[in-house]
C-alpha atoms as an extended CHARMM CRD file, in Angstrom:
* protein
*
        59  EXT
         1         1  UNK       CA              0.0000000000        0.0000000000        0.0000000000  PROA      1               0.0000000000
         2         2  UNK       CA              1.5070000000        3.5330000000       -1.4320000000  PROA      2               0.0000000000
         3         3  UNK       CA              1.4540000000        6.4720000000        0.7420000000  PROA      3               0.0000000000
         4         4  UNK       CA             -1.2130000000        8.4470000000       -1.3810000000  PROA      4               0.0000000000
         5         5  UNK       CA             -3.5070000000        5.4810000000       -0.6660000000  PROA      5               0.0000000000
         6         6  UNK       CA             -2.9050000000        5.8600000000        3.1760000000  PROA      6               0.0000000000
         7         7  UNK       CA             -3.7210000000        9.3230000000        3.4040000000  PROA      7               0.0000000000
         8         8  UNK       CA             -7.1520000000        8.3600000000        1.7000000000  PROA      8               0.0000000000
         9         9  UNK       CA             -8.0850000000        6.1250000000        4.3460000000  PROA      9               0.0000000000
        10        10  UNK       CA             -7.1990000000        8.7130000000        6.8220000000  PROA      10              0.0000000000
        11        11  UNK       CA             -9.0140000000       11.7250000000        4.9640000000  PROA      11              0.0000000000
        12        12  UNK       CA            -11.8480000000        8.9870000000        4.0690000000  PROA      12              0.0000000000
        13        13  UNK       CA            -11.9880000000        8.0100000000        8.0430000000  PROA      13              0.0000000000
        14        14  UNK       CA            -11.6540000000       11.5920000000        9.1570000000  PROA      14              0.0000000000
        15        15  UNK       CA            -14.4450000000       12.2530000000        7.0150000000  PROA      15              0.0000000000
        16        16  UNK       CA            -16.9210000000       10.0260000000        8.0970000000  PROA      16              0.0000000000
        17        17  UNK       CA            -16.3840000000       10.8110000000       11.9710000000  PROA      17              0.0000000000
        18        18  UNK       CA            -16.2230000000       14.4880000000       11.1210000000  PROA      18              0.0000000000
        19        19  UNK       CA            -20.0550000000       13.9070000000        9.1460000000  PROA      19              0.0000000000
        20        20  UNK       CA            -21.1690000000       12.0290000000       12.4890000000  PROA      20              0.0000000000
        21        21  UNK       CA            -19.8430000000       14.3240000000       14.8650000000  PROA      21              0.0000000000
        22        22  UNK       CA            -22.0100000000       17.2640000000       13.1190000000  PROA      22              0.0000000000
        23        23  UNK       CA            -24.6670000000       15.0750000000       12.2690000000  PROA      23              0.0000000000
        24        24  UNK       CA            -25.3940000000       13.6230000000       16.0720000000  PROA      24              0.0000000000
        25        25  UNK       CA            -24.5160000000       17.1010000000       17.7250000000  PROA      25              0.0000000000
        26        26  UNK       CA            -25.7960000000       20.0270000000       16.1140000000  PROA      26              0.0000000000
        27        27  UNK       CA            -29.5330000000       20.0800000000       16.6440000000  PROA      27              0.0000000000
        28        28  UNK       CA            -31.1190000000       21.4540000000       13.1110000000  PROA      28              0.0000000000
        29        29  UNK       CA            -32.4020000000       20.1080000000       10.1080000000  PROA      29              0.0000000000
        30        30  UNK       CA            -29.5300000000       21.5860000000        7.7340000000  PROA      30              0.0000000000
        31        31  UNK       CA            -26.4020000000       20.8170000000       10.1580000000  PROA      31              0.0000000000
        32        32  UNK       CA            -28.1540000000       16.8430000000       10.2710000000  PROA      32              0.0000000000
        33        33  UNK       CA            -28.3550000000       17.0820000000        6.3020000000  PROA      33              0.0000000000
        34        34  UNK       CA            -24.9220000000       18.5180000000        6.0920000000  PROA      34              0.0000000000
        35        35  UNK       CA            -23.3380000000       16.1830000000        8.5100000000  PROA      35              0.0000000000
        36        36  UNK       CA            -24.6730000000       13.3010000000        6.5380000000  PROA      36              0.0000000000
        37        37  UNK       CA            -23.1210000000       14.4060000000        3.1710000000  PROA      37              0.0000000000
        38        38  UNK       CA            -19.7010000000       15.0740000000        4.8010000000  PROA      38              0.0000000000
        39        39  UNK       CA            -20.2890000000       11.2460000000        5.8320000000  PROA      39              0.0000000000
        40        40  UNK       CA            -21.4710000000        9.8950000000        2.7540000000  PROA      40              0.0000000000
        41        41  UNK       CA            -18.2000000000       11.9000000000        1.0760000000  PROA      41              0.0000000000
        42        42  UNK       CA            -15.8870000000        9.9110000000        3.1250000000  PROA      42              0.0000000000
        43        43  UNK       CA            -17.2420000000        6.7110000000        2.7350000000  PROA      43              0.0000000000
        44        44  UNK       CA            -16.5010000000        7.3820000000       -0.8890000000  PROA      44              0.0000000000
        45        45  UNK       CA            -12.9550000000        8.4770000000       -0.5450000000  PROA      45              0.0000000000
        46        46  UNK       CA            -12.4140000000        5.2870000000        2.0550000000  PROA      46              0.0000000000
        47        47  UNK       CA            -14.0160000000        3.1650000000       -0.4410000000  PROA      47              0.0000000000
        48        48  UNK       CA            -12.0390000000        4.5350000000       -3.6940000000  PROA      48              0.0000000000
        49        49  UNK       CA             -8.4200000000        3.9580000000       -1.4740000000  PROA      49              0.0000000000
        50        50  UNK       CA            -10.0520000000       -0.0010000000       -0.3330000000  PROA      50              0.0000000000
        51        51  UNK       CA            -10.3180000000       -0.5060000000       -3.7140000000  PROA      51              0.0000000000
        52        52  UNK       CA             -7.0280000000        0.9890000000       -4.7720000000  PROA      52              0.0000000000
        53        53  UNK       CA             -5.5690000000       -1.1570000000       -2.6070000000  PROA      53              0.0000000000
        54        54  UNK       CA             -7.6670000000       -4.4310000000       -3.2340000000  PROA      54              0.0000000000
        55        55  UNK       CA             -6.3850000000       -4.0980000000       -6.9610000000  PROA      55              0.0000000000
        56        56  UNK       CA             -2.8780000000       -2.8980000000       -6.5200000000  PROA      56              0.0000000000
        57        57  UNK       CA             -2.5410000000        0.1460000000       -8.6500000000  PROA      57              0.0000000000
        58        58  UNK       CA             -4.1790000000        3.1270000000       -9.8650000000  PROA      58              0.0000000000
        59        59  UNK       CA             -7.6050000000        3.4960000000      -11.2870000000  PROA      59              0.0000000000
């Protein structure tokens, strides 16, 4: 695993608790919407690095 691909995890992983930090804390309907697209972003990035990794090279 190439550094480029562990730095998506970690943005991917920061991501996700970052969405469900604002999500579950903040109290109104756009922070909860908001929170849940930040989320939704980083399971994307953590999923793009998984399957960076899975394959062995770039896509």
């Amino acid at each position: 695993m190439d550094k480029q691909t562990k730095i998506q995890f970690a943005l991917g992983a920061g991501l996700v608790a970052a969405g469900l930090v604002v999500e579950f804390t903040l109290h109104t309907d756009v922070t909860r919407v908001m929170g849940a697209v930040i989320a939704t972003l980083g399971v994307i990035v953590a999923r793009r690095a998984f399957r960076r990794m899975r394959w062995g090279g770039r896509k």
